[in-house]
Residue frames as qw, qx, qy, qz and C-alpha x, y, z in Angstrom:
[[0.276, 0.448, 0.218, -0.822, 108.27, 78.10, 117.75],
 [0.556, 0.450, 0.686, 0.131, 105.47, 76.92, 114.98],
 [0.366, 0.027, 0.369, 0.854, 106.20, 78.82, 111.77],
 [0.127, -0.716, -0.567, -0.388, 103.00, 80.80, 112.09],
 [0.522, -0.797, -0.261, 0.154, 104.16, 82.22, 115.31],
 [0.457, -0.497, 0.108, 0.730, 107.21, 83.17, 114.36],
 [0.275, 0.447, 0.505, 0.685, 106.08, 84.84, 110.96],
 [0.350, -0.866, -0.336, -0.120, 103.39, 86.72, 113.21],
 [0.522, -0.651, -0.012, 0.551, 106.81, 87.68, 115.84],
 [0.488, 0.143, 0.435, 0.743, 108.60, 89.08, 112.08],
 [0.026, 0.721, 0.410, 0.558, 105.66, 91.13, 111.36],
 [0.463, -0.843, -0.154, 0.228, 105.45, 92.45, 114.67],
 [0.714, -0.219, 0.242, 0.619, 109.04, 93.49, 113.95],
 [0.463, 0.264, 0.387, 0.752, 108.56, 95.28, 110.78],
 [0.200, -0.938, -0.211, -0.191, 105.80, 97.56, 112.31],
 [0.506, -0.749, 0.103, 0.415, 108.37, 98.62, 115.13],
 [0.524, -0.096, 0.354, 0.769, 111.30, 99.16, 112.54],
 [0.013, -0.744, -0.438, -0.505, 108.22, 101.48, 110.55],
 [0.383, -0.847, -0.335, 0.154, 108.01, 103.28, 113.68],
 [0.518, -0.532, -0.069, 0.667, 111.22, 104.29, 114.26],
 [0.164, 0.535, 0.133, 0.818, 110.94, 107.48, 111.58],
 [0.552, -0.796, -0.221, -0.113, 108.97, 108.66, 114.69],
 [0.709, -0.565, 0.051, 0.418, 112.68, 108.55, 116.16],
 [0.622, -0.001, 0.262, 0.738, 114.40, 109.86, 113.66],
 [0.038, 0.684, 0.190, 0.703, 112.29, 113.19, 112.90],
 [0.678, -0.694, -0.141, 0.195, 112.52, 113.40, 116.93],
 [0.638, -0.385, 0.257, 0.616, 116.47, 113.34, 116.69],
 [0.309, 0.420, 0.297, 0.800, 116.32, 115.71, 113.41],
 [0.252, -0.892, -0.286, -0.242, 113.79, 118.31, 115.44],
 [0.802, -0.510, -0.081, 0.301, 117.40, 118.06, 117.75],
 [0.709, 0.236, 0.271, 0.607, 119.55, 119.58, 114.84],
 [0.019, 0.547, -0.045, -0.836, 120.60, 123.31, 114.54],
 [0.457, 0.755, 0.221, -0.414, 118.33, 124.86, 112.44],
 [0.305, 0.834, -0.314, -0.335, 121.12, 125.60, 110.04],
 [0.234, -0.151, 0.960, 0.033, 122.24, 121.66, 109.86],
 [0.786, 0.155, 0.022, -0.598, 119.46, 119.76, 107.86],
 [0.950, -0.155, 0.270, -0.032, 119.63, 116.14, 107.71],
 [0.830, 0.544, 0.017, 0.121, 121.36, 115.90, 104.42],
 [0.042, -0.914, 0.337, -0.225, 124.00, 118.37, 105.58],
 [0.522, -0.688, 0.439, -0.249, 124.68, 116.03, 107.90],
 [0.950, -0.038, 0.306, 0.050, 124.46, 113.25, 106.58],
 [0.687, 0.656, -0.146, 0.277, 127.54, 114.59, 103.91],
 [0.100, -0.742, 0.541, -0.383, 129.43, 115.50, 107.24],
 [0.752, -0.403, 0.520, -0.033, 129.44, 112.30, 108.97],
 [0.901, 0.360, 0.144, 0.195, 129.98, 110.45, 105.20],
 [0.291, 0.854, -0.320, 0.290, 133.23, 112.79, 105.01],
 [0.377, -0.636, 0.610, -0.285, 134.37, 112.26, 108.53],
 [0.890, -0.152, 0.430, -0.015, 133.96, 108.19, 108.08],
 [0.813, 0.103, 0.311, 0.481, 135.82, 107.68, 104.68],
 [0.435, -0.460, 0.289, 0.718, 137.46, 110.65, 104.03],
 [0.139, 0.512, -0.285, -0.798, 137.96, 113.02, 100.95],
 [0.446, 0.254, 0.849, 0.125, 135.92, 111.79, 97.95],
 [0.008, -0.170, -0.494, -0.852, 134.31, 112.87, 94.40],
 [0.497, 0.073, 0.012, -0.865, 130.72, 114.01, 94.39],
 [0.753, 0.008, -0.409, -0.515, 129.57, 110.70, 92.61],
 [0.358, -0.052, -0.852, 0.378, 131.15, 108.41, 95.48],
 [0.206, 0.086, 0.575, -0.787, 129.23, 110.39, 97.95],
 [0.517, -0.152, 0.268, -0.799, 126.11, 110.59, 96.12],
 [0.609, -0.037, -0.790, -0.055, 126.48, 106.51, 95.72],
 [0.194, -0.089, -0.736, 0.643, 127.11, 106.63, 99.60],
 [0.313, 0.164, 0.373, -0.858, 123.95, 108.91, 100.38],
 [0.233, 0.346, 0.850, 0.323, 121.90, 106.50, 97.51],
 [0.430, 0.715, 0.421, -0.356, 120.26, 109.89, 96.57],
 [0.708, 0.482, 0.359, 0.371, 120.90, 111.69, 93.10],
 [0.534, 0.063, -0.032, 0.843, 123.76, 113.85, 92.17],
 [0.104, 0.405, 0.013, 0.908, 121.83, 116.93, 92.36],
 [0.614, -0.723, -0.252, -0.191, 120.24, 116.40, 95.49],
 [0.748, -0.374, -0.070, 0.543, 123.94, 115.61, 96.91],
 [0.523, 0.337, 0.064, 0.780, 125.18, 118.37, 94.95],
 [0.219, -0.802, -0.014, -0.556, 122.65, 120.99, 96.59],
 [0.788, -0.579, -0.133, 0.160, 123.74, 119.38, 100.01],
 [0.782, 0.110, 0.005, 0.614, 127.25, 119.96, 99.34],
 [0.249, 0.613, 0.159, 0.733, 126.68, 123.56, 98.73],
 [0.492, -0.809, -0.062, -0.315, 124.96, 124.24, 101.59],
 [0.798, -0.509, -0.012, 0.324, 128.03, 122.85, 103.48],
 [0.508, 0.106, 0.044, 0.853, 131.08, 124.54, 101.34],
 [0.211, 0.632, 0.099, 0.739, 129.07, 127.97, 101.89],
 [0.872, -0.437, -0.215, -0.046, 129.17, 127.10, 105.35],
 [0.076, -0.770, 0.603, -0.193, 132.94, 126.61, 105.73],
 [0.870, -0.173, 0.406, -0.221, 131.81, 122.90, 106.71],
 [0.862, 0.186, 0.406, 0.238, 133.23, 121.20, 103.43],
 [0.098, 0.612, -0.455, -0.640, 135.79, 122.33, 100.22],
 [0.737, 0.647, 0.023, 0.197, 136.13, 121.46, 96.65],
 [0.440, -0.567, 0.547, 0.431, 140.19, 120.59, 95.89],
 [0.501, 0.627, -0.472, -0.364, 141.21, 119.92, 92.60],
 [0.846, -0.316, 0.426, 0.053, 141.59, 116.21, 92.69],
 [0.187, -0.516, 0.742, 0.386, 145.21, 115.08, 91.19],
 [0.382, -0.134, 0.876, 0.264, 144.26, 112.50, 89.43],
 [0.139, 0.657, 0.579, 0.463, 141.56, 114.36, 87.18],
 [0.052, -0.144, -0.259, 0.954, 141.75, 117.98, 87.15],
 [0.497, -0.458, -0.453, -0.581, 137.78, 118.11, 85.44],
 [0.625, -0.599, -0.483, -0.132, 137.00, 116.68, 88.99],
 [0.262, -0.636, 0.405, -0.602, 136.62, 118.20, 92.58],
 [0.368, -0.071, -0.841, 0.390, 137.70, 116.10, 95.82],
 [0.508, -0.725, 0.073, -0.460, 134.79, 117.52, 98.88],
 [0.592, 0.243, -0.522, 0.564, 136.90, 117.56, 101.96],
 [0.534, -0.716, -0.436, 0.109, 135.54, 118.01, 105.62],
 [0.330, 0.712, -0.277, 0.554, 137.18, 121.13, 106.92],
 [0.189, -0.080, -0.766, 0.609, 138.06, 121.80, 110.79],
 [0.340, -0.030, 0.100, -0.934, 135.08, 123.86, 110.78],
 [0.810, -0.084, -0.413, -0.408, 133.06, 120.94, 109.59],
 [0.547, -0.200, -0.776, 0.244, 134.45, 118.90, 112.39],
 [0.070, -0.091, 0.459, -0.881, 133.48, 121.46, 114.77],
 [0.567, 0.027, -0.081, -0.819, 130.32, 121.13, 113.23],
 [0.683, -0.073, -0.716, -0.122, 130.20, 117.20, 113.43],
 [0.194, 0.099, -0.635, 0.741, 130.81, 118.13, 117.42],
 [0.344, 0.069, 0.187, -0.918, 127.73, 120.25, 117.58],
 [0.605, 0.031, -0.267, -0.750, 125.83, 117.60, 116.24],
 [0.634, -0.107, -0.745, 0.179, 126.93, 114.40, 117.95],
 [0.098, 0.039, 0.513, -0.852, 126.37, 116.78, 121.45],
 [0.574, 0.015, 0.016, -0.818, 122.42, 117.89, 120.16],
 [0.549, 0.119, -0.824, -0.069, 122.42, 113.76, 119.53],
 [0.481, -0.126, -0.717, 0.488, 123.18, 112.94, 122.79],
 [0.075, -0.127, -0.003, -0.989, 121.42, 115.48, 124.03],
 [0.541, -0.019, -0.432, -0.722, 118.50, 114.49, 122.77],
 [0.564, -0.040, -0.823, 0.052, 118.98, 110.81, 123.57],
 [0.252, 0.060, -0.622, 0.739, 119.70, 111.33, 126.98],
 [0.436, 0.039, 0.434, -0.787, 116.62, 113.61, 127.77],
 [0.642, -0.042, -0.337, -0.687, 114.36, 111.17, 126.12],
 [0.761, -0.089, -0.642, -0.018, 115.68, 108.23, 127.05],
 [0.028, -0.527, 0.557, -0.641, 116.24, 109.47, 130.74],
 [0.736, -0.286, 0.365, -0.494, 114.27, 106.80, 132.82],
 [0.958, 0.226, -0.154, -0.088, 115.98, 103.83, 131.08],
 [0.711, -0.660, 0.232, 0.076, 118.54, 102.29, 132.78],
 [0.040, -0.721, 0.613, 0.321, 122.23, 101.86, 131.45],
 [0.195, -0.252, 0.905, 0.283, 122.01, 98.41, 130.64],
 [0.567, 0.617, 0.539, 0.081, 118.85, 98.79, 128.32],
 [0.345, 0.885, -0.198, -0.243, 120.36, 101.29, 126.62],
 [0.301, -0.581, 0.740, 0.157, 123.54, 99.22, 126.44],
 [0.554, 0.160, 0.817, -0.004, 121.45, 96.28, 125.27],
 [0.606, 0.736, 0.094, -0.287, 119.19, 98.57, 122.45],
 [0.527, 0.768, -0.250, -0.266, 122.68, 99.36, 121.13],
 [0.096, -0.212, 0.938, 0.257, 124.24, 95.77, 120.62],
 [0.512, 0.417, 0.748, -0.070, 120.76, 94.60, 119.45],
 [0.446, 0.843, 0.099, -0.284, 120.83, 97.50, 116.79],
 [0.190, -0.664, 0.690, 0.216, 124.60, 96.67, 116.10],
 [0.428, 0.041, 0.886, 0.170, 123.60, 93.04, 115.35],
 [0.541, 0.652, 0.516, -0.120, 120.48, 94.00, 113.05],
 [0.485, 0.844, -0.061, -0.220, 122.32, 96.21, 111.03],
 [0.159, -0.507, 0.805, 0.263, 125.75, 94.26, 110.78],
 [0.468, 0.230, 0.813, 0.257, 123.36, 91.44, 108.98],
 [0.551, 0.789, 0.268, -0.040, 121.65, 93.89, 106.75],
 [0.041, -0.840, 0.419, 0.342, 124.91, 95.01, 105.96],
 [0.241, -0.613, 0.728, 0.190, 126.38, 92.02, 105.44],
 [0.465, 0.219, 0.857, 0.033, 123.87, 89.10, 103.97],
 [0.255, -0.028, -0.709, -0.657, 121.78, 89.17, 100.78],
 [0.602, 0.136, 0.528, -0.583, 117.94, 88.94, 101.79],
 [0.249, 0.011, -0.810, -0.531, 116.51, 85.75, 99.46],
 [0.728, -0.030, -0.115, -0.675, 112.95, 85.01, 99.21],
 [0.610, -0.207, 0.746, -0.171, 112.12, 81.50, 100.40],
 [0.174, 0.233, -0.756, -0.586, 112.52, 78.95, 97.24],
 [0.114, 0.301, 0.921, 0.218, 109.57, 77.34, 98.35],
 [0.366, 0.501, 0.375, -0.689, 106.94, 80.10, 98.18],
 [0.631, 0.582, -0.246, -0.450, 107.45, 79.99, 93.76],
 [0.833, 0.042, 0.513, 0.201, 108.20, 76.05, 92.98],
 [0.699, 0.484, 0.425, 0.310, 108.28, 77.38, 89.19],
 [0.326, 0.839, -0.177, 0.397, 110.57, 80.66, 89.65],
 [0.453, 0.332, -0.475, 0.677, 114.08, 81.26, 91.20],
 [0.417, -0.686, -0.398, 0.443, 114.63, 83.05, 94.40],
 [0.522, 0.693, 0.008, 0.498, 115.04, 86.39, 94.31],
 [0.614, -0.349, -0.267, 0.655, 117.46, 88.81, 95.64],
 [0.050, -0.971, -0.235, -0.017, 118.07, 91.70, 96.69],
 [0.485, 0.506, -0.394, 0.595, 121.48, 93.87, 96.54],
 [0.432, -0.500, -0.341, 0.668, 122.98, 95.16, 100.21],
 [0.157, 0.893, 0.090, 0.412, 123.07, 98.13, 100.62],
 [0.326, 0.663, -0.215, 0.639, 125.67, 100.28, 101.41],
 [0.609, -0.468, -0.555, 0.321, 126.63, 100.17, 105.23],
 [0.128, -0.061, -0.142, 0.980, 127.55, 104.12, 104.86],
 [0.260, -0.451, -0.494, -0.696, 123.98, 104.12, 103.23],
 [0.562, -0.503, -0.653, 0.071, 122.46, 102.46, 106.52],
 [0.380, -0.310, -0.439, 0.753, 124.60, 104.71, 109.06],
 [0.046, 0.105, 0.016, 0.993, 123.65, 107.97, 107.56],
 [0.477, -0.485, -0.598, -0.424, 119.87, 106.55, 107.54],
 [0.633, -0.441, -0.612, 0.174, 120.00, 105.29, 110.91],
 [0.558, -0.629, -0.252, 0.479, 121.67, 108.41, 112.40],
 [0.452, 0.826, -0.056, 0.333, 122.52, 111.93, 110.92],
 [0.104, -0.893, 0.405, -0.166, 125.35, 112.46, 113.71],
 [0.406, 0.418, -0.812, 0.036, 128.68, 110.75, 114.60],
 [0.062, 0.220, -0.969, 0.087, 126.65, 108.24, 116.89]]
């Protein structure tokens, strides 16, 4: 493919990845009222790695401690999440998914699917099957690689990089329930 065509097939690409907030405020419109993304997104980050301080999570949710911190609240007055004393520093609190919060990770991986299901109802099993190992593969390399500028676009500066980013960072983006 001449390197004009495929630059041209890239761009095409990045519009469609732009699009898909269109899908995701679709699949949030799907959420109980009393779930809001964030909510969620501190219930699935619980349910995947387990008990954790405030500043792990809001590393995991890349927003800032007192955006995670209101999130939090809204889940521990809920029943969805606790505050433990964490052993190894009493100054700090563990947040801890309760059963109630998994009930509540239930109710939202159902309205999910749900959701999916009636939208995507005229697509056949094996294009859905296919979206999600082609979304598997795109986000297992942004997970996993370093994006570098080509070294020849600047002869007379470096390449640069970019950090990963956080593959809990990606799921919660890509999906506020457990799938």
């Amino acid at each position: 493919m001449p390197a004009q065509a495929a630059r041209s097939t890239y761009e095409e690409l990045a519009r469609h990845l732009g699009g898909l907030g269109a899908v995701r405020r679709e699949l949030v419109r799907a959420l109980p009222a009393d779930c809001p993304p964030g909510s969620a997104g501190v219930l699935t980050l619980l349910h995947k790695y387990g008990e954790m301080r405030m500043g792990r999570l809001a590393e995991l949710m890349a927003v800032d401690m007192s955006v995670t911190s209101r999130h939090v609240t809204h889940n521990v007055e809920r029943g969805w999440v606790e505050r433990q004393p964490d052993p190894e520093d009493a100054r700090s609190r563990l947040l801890r998914l309760t059963e109630r919060g998994e009930r509540q990770l239930d109710t939202l991986s159902e309205a999910t699917t749900v959701a999916l299901e009636s939208i995507l109802h005229d697509w056949s099993e094996e294009d859905v099957a296919g979206l999600n190992g082609m979304l598997e593969r795109l986000r297992a390399d942004f997970g996993d690689c370093r994006v570098t500028a080509p070294a020849a676009s600047s002869p007379s500066s470096p390449a640069r990089t970019a950090g990963t980013r956080d593959s809990a960072t990606t799921d919660h983006r890509r999906n506020t329930a457990r799938h």
